[in-house]
Each structure stands twice: as C-alpha cells, then as structure tokens.
N, C-alpha and C positions, 0 to 999 in steps of 0.2 A: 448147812450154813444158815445162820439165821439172817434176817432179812434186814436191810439196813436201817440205821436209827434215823427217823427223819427229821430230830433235833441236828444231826450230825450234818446231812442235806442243807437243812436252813442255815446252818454257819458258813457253810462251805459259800451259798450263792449271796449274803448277806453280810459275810465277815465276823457276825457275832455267833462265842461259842460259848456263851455263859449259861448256864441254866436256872440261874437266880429268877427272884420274880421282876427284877428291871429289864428280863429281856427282853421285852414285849415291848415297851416304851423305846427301848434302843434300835429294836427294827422299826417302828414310825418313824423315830428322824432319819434311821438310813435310809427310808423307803422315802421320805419327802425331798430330803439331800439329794437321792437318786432322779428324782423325776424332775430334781431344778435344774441339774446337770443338764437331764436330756433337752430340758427347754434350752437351759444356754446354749447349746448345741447347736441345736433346731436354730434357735438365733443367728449363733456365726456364719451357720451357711445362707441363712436368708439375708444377711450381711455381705456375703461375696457376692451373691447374686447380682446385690444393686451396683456393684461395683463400676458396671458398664453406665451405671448413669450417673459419674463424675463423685468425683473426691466429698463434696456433700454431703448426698445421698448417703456413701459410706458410713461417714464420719455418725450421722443421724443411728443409724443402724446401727453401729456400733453400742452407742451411748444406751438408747434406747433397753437392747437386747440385756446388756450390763446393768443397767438399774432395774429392769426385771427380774433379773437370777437373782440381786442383791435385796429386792421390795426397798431399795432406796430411799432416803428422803431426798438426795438430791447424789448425782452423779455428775463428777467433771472428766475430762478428754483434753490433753493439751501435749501439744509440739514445744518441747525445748527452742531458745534462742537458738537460731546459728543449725537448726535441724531443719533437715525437707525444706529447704530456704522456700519453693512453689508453691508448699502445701496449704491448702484453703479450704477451711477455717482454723484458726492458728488454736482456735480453743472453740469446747463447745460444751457449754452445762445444760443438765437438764435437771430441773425444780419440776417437783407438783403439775407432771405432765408439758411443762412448757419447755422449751428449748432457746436458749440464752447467747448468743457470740457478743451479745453489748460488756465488753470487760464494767461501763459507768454502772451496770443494771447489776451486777455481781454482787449477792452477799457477802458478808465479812467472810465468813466459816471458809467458802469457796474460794475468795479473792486470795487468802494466806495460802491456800494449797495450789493455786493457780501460780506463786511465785516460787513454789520451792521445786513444780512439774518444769516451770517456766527455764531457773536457772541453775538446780541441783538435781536434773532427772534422775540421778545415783537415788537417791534418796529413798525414790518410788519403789525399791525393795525392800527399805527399812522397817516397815509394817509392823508393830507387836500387837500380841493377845492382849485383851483385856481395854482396846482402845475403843472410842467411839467411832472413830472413820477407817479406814482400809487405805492402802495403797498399793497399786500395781503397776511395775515399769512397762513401759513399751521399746521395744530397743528391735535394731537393725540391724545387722552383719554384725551382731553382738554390739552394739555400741547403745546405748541407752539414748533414746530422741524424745523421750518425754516419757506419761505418763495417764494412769486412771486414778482418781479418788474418789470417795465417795462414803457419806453417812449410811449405813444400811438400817433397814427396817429394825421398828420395835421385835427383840424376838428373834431372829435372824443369829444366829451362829456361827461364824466366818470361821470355816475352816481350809485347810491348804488346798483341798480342791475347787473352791471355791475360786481362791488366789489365782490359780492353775490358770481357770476359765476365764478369769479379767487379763492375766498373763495374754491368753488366747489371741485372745478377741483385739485386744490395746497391738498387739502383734499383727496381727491380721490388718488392721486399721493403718500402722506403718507401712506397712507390703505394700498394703492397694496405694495408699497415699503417692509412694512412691514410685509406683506400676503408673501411676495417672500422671503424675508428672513427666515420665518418660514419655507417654503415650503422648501428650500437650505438646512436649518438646518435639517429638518424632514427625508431631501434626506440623508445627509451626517451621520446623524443616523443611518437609514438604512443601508446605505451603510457599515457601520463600525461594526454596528449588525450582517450581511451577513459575516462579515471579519474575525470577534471573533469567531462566528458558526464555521464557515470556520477551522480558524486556531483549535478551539475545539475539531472539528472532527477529525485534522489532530493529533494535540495530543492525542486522544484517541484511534485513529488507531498506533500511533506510541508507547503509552503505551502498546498497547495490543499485537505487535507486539515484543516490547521486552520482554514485561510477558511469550510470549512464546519462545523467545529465553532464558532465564534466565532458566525458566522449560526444558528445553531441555540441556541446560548447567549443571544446577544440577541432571537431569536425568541420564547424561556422567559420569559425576563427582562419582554419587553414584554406576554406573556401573563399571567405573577405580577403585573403591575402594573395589567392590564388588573382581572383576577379580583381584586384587590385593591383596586380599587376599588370592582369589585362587591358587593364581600360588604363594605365600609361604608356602600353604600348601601342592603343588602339589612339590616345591623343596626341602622342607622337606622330603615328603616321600620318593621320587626319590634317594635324599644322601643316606635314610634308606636303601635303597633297597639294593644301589652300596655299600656301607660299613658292609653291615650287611647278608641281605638272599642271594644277588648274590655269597658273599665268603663263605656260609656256602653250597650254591650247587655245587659251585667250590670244595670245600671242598669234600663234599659228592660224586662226581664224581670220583674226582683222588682214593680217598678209595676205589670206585667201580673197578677202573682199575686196582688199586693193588690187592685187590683179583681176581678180574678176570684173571690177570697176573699168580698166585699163582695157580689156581685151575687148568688155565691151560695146566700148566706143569706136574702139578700130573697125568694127563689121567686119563682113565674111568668118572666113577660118577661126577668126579669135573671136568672133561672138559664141562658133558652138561648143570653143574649148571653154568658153565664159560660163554658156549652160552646163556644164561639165562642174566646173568650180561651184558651181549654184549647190548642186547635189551633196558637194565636197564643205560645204560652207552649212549646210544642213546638220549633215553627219559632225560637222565639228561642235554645232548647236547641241546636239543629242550627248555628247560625249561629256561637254562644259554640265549638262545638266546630270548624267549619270556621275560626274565628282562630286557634284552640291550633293548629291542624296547621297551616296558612300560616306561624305565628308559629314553630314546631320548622324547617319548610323554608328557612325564612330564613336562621336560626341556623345550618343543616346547609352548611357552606359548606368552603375549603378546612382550617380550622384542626382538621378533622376529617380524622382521614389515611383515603387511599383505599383498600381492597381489591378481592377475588375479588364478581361479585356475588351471590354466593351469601355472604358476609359483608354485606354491604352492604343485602341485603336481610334478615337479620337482625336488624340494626340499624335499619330501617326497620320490623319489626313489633313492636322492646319501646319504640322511644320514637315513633314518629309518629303512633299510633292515639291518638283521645280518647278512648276506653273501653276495659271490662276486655276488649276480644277475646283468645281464647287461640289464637297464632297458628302451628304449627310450619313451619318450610323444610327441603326435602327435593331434595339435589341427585341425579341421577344419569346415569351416563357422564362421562365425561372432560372439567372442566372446559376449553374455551376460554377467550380473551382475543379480547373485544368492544373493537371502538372505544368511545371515551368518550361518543362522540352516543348510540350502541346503549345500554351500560349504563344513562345517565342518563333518556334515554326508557325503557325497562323498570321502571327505578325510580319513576317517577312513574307508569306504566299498572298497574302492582302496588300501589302507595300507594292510588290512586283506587278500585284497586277490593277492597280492604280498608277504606278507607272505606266505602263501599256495602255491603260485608256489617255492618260496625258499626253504622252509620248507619242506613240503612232496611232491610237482612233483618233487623238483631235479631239475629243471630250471633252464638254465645259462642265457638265454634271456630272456625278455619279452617286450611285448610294450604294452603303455597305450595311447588310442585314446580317443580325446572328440570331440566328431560333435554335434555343435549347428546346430540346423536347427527353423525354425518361430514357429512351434507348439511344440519341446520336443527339450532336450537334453540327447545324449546319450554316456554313459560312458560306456568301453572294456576294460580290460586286458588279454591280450592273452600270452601264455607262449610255452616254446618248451619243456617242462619236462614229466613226465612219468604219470602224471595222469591220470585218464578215468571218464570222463563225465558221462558214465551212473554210474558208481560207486556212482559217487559224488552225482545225481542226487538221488539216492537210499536213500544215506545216511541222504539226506536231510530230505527225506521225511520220516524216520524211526526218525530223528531229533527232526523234530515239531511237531512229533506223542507222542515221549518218549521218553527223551532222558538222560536216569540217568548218565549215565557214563559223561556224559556234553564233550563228544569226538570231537563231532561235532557241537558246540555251535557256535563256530566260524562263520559257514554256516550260521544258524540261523538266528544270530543279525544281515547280509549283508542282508536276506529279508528282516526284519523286519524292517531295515532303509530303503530299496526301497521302502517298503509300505507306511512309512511315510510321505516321499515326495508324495505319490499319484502314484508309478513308479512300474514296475516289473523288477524280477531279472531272469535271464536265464543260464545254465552254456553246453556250447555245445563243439563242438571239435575245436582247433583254428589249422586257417592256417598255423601256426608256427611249427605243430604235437600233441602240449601238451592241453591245457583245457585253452576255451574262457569263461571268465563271463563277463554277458552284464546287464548293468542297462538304460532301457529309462526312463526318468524323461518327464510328461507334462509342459507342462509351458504355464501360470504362476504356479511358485511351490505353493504350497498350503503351510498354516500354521500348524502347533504345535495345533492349537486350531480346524481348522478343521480336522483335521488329529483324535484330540480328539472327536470331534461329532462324526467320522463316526464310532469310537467305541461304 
C-alpha cells in the first residue's frame, strides 16, 4: 500500500483540493477565516459569561466581540420597535473603539440602518455580496427582534460563515436580553410578594391590635354600665335611707328623750328606768350616725373622680366621719399604684376604723399613715381617745370565735379584708394615748382569685 498523499490530508482538514499554484494563498485566508472564527467564538462565550452582570454588559460584549471578527469600522446592535419591550439599551453602536446609545451622536451611515433594524428587522437577512455593509438578523422563537450591521474592515471578505457568527452572537444577545428581563420581572415579583407579605402581616398585626382594643373598649363600656347601674341603685337606696329610716330613728330618739325626760322627774323607779333610756338614747345616737356614713358611702360612687390613695383617703376623713374627728394622712416612701380591689378594701378598713375611734374611743384626733416601702405597704390609724387594745384585742377574738350579738363585726370584716389582700391586721397602743390599728399588705397585692385558692 502506498502511503498517503499528504496534499490529500491537507484538503481533507482545510477543504481545499486544488493543486494549482493558488493553493497556497487559499490555505492563508482559510487558515486566517479559521482563526477569526475561533476568536468569534472565544467572544460569544466571553459574552455569556457577562450575562449575570445585566443586559448591558451583554449587549457591550456582544458589539464588541462582532466588530472584532469583522475589524469593523463601525458595528450597530439594535431591538426592533415593539420587540423585548424591557430590553436596555434599545441600540448600541460602536465607532473607532467608542460605544454610542446617544441615537443625536449617530452618524448618517448608522442612523439609516439603525431605521431599517429599528422598523424592518425582516430585512437584517437581506445582506448581498459585493455590498460595503453586512446585515444580520437577531430573531426569537423564530420571530426576527432586530438586528447587526456593520461596515467591515478594509480587506475583510464576508463570507457565510462569517454571517453564521453575527447570526450567533445578535441571537445570543436576544436570549440573554430576554433571560434578563425575566430574571427583572421574577426579581420585581419577588420583591412585591415580600411587600404584600410585609404590608399583610402589618395589617394583621394592626387588625389584631385593634380586636383588642375594641375588646377592652367593650370590656369598659359593659363595666360603666354595670357600675352605673350600681350607683342607681346604691342612690336609690341612700334617698331611702335619708328620707325614710334616718327620720323614723330620728324620730324614735327624740320619743326616747321625751320619756326619758318624763321619768326623770318622777324619781325613784322611773329615774333608773330613765338611766336605762339614757343608754337607749346613746345607741340611737350611734345608729343616726352609722346612716349618715352608709348614706356618704352610697353617694361616694363613680361621679366622684378617682385618685392616688392617699387622696382618696383624704377625702374619706373630711367627709365620711359623723363627728368633729380631727383627722391628718401622712404618706411616706414612694407612692405605688394598687389594684382597685386593694385600694377600695383599705378604703373601707381605714373608714371602719376611724369610725371606732369617733364612735366608741371618743377621739378628737387621729392620724392615718401610709408607708410604701419595695416589699409591702403599710397602713396605721392611730387615735388619742379612750379605747384599750387589750380589750379590743379580746373582743376580737371572742368575735371570730362567736359572735351573735354581731357587736363586734365591725373588727371582723377589717381582718378578713387584711386577709384578703394576703396582709395582717394588728391593734396595739398608739403614741397619741388611744389605740393604733396597723394593716401591712405584701406586694405585689395578690388577687380575689388567689385570695380564693388559698381558701
């Protein structure tokens, strides 16, 4: 076998099979053709690459890579009307190394082919031999979206495969173009999905936030109505009282003085039933005076606005006592805010027992002290009247053992509200001469509810 002809070889990798003397000359432009090729190549993929840094960057590369393959004198790139409606920049020439999107800065040459890419993309494959400029369409799911043109270098030979690679590339540059605007859309979807969520959440925090203001509003509401009906039945009964039992014990008194009066001029027998009436005429006093303050507590309802209780109790020594007690309140440490059960029980265990110094020590003084301190508060009324602590202390306790005659009930219920709060009640001798009662309260006050477990 003889060995093969390596003219034969050279045609086969090279395409030419002539053995004339131009075949020499015809492998240099296939072999320079070849190596433009491979740079256009080289191009489009360095073209995709930049594709992640926006429609641009592409569009540059593109241009770029195509007036190199072609040693250009100048290269355009342009999107048909009505094509990649997103796509940015609508055109882009490149002259003499510069790169052009001002259409005002457009030479003539470029401006005409920039109208026929613009509104006859068809066109961009109408290309003939023998012209000074080239055209290449760029087209989409087959549909033609503009185009390439371009003057090629002095010398330059445009042949089909040439066209192929501006084909390529002008393709390539539609793809991304419109990979990028997907990618934009997808973003700005996103981004509005995020926005909706966003504002979603904020509306449902804001619904829920008013659900509970609303609930808390009708909470108030059915409270103001509740309490408002209380204290018309609590001014109802109060008028009952003042127009009706307080004059019939008025009544019943004066009767009592009048006989008493009567018997006692008689002497003997009917004097000591007179002292008798004396005692009876007492207890009527006490009684007239337990209406007035029932009848003030009635009255004392919300149309009386609320304060500190150290106001409150104030207010509870110039007008709830039935006599002249002279009463001073003395706060000290750092006011707290008590639940309203706390307040309202203190206010009534301080009531009661400024009654009792008016009432039976006989007290023309008293002072009420409240000392906040960080773990309890502690409430004193001390008086200058005639009472005796160990008495009372007796009594108590004979009180909460049995207490029919209901004498000492009074005492009673002042424990039974320090219990409540979690607190103890104490009754000792006060500095003033007469009988200190002392309630420490913990704090925090406990609840009604707890108060009920620990029963």
């Amino acid at each position: 076998m003889s060995p093969p002809d390596p003219k034969h070889d050279l045609g086969v990798l090279t395409g030419l099979r002539s053995g004339k003397r131009s075949f020499y000359p015809a492998y240099v432009r296939s072999t320079e053709r070849l190596e433009r090729t491979v740079q256009a190549l080289d191009g489009i993929s360095r073209a995709l690459v930049r594709t992640a840094e926006g429609p641009r960057a592409l569009v540059e590369a593109v241009v770029r890579a195509a007036a190199e393959h072609l040693q250009a004198h100048w290269l355009l790139l342009a999107v048909a009307d009505g094509a990649l409606r997103a796509a940015r920049p609508r055109f882009l020439l490149y002259a003499d190394d510069v790169l052009i999107d001002d259409e005002a800065r457009l030479p003539a040459e470029p401006r005409e082919h920039l109208a026929v890419l613009r509104s006859r993309p068809w066109e961009a494959a109408s290309s003939a031999p023998g012209r000074a400029w080239v055209r290449a369409p760029m087209t989409l799911d087959g549909e033609p979206v503009g185009g390439i043109a371009a003057r090629p270098g002095p010398g330059v030979d445009v042949a089909d495969t040439d066209l192929a690679i501006l084909r390529v590339l002008a393709n390539q540059a539609a793809v991304a173009l419109h990979n990028s605007y997907l990618f934009h859309a997808a973003a700005m979807l996103r981004g509005r999905t995020e926005e909706l969520s966003e504002a979603a959440e904020r509306q449902a925090r804001d619904l829920a936030a008013r659900n509970a203001e609303l609930a808390a509003t009708q909470e108030r509401l059915f409270g103001a109505m509740q309490r408002q009906a209380l204290d018309d039945e609590r001014h109802r009964i109060a008028r009952e009282l003042h127009d009706s039992v307080t004059q019939y014990v008025l009544s019943a008194g004066m009767t009592v003085e009048v006989c008493r009066a009567e018997l006692e001029a008689q002497g003997g027998r009917a004097a000591e039933i007179a002292g008798r009436l004396a005692t009876a005429k007492d207890l009527n006093r006490q009684a007239v005076e337990r209406l007035r303050a029932a009848i003030y507590a009635l009255h004392h309802t919300s149309e009386e606005p609320a304060g500190p209780l150290p106001v409150m109790l104030e207010r509870l020594s110039i007008v709830h006592l039935p006599t002249d007690l002279d009463v001073r309140v003395r706060m000290e440490g750092s006011p707290v805010l008590l639940p309203p059960h706390a307040e309202q029980s203190i206010l009534r265990l301080v009531g009661e027992a400024l009654f009792n110094s008016a009432a039976h020590g006989k007290a023309g003084r008293a002072l009420v002290r409240v000392r906040y301190r960080p773990e309890a508060v502690t409430v004193s009324v001390s008086d200058d009247g005639t009472g005796d602590p160990a008495q009372l202390r007796r009594a108590l306790r004979l009180s909460r053992a049995a207490d029919l005659s209901g004498r000492h009930r009074g005492l009673t219920n002042m424990v039974a509200r320090a219990e409540e709060l979690g607190g103890r009640l104490s009754i000792v001798r006060s500095g003033m001469g007469g009988v200190m009662v002392r309630v420490e309260i913990p704090l925090p006050v406990r609840t009604p509810r707890e108060a009920d477990d620990d029963h």
